[in-house]
Every structure is written in structure tokens, then in C-alpha cells.
N, C-alpha and C positions, 0 to 999 in steps of 0.2 A: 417384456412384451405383455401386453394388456392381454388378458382371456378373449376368444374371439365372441364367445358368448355373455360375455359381460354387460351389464344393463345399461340403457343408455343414463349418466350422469350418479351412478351408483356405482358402489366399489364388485371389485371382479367376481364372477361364480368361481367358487375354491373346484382345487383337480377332481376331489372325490364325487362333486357335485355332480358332474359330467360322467365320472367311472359307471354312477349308480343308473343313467340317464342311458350312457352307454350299452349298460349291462342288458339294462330291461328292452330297448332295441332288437339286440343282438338276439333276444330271447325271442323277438316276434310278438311280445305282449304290450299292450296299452299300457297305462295310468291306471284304470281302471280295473285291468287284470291285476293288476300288483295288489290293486287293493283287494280283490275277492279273495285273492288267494293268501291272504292273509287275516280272511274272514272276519275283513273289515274292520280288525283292530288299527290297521290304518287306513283312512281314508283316503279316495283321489287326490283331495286335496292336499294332504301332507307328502303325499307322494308328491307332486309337483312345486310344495314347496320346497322339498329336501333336493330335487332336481336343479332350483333354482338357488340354493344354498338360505332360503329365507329360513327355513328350520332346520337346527346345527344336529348332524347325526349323533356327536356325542354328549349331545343332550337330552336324547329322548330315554324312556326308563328301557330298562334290558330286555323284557318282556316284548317292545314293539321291536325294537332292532333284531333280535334272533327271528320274529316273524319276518320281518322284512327281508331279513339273509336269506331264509328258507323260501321264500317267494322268488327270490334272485338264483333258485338254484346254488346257492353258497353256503356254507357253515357259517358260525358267526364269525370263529376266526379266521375265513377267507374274505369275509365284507372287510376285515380288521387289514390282511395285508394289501388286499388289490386297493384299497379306499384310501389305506394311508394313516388312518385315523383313530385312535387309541379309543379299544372299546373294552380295556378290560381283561384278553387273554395275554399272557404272557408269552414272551420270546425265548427260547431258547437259549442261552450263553453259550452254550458245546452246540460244535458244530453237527448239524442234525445226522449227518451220514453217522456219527458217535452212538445215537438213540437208539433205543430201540421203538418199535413202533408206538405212539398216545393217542387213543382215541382222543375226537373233539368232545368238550364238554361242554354242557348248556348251563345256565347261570338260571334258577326257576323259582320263583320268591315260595315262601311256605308259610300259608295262612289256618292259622288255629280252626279246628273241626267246628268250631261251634258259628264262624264266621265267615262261613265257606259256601257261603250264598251265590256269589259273583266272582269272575275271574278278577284279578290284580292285573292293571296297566299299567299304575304309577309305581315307579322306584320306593313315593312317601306315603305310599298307603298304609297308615293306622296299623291294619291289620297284618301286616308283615311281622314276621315274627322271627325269620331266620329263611337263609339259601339250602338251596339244594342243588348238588351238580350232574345229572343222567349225564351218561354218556350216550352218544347220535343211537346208540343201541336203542334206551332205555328212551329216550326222547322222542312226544309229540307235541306237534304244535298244537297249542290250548290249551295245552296239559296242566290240568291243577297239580299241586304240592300239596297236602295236609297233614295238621298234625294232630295224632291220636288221643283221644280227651277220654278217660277213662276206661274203663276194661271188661266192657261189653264183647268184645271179639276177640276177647283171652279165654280160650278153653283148657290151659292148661299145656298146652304142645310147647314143645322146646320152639317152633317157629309159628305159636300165635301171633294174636296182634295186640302189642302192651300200651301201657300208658305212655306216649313222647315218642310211638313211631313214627312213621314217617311213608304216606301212601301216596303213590303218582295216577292219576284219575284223569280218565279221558270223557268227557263232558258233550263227545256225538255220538259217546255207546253209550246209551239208554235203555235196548230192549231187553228186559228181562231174560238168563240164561240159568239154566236149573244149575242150582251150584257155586256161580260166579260172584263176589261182593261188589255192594253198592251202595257208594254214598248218598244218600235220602234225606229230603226236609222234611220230617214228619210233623203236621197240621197241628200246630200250638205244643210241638215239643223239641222244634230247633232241627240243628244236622247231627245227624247219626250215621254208623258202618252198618250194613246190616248184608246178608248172605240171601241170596232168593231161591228158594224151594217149592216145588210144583205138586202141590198133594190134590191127588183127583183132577179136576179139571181148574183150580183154583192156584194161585199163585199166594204163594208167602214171603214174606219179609223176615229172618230169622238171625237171634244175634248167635253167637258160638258161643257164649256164654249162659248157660240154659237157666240162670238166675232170672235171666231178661226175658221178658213174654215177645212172642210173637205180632207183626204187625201184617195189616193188610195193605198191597197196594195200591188202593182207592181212598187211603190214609195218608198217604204219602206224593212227594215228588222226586224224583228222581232228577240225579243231577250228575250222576256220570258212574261209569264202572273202573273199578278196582283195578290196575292193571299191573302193578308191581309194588313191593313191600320192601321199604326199609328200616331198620338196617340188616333184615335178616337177606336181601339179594335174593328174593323169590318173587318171580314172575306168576302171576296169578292169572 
């Protein structure tokens, strides 16, 4: 039997097409809402393509579709079993009552420190360098991956930050916190990790590495806070 919503003289909208159309319904939310809420890494319009099956879900790179899941209220591996549609997580073989509990994990590309200007859309963006997988714990949507470019933020602690860690950066906390690290574009010297410190009524830029001089905030831009470190598993 033909989809009832199949186009006129065009092949049929697939089930998922409809699940996704369904979903956001069911939610009480627009096209539009899908898209804010995914802070417009996808657009209206792809959202009503994907509704109408013109843009194939397991096409688009991992980074939209996790937002898209998290917009539908779903994990990515629930868009994956309600949709039908291979995005990537894996199924079980033992039957699940067998398991013990697995968090969901997020698939989050990881772009070199020095090139950490712009989020990653594309699956083939250049700059990818390697995955990262937070668990829903560790995971927000937005969230940069980077990876540590030398050893400005190594003081020596058994849980510094070495050359080839691995930092998850949230890119809507921006305001300065005495203490907190922050990844900064500083004005003709690229992206760097730097720590913000409050002396007097002044704020500082500071590496943990006291080889490294000091930077001022009105030297720099800021481009998100520090919010978890790997592979030492500390929450920052």
C-alpha cells in the first residue's frame, strides 16, 4: 500500500519520515521550534525536508542528527530505534534483561586546539582529527571536543593538562569565573587554554604553566569554558 502521504507522481515518504513529523507534533512544536532548539544547526528547512524524506537522515553528518535527536527529546540511539534507521549505535546481541545498565553515548568529532575557531557540522571537515564519545552525563549540545597542543596547562599535577588531551568546551559559557579554564583566541596568537583569575578589580587570563606569561582579557576572545577533561575523567 502507497504512504498516504506520498507526493503526488513521486516515490513514497519512507516510515521514519513520518516518525520524525510525528514526533515533533506529538511534542507541540513547529518546524521552526526544531530548529531553534537545535540552535539552528538545522534549519526549518532541513527539518521539512527530512519530514518529507527529500533529505535522507542517514546522511547528514553525526553532529546534526544528535542535535536533532536532542530537539525531539530522544537520544541519539532512540531517533536510531523508533526511526528504523542505522545511525551508527550498536544493537545488542544478548538479550538486554542479560546487561547491565550502558549509558547512551554521543559520537563528537575532535578538532586540533589550534583550529578551534568554529564548531564542526560536517562529518568531512578537514579539521577532524579524531572522535570522542561523552556519555548523556558528560554531553552538551554544542559542545566542542579539542585537542591539547602543547603544555601551557601542564603544571606538573599528576591530573594537569598534557600534550593530546582531550577537553569538552561549552561555547554559551563565556563569562568569565575566577578559577574556571577557558578556551581563547588571543589577537594574532591563535587558540589557546588559559585559567581566569581576578586580581583587584581586573581579570586575568593565566596559563598553569608559569613559563607562560599572562594575558589580558581585552586581548583575547573567548570561545567557551572548560567543562570536562580527558582522559584524566575530571569535571572541571
Amino acid at each position: 500500500m502507497a504512504n498516504p502521504r506520498a507526493r503526488a507522481n513521486q516515490r513514497p515518504i519512507p516510515e521514519w519520515a513520518d516518525v520524525i513529523r510525528e514526533r515533533r507534533i506529538s511534542l507541540g512544536l513547529s518546524q521552526e521550534d526544531i530548529a531553534a532548539r537545535t540552535g539552528e544547526q538545522i534549519s526549518q528547512r532541513t527539518v521539512s525536508a527530512l519530514e518529507t524524506g527529500t533529505t535522507s537522515l542517514d546522511k547528514m553528518a553525526v553532529g546534526r542528527v544528535v542535535s536533532l535527536a536532542a530537539a525531539l527529546n530522544w537520544s541519539g540511539r532512540e531517533l536510531q530505534e523508533h526511526t528504523g534507521v542505522d545511525l551508527g549505535y550498536d544493537t545488542p546481541s544478548i538479550p538486554s534483561a542479560k546487561l547491565s545498565p550502558v549509558p547512551s553515548l554521543h559520537r563528537v568529532p575532535v578538532i586540533g586546539l589550534a583550529a578551534a575557531g568554529a564548531p564542526v557540522t560536517d562529518e568531512e571537515d578537514a579539521r577532524i582529527i579524531g572522535w570522542e564519545y561523552p556519555t548523556d552525563t558528560e554531553y552538551r549540545p554544542h559542545m566542542l571536543c579539542l585537542e591539547v597542543d602543547g603544555e601551557s596547562m601542564n603544571d606538573g599535577a599528576a591530573d594537569g593538562m598534557r600534550h593530546g588531551d582531550r577537553l569538552y568546551v561549552d561555547p554559551r559559557d563565556m563569562q568569565l569565573q575566577e578559577g574556571k579554564v577557558y578556551v581563547v583566541h588571543i589577537h594574532g596568537n591563535g587558540i589557546v587554554v588559559k585559567r581566569a583569575r581576578k586580581l583587584g578589580t581586573d581579570w586575568w587570563l593565566f596559563s598553569d604553566n608559569s613559563d607562560y606569561k599572562p594575558t589580558r582579557p581585552d586581548e583575547a576572545t573567548v570561545i567557551g569554558r572548560v567543562y570536562y577533561h580527558q582522559p584524566r575523567g575530571k569535571r572541571l
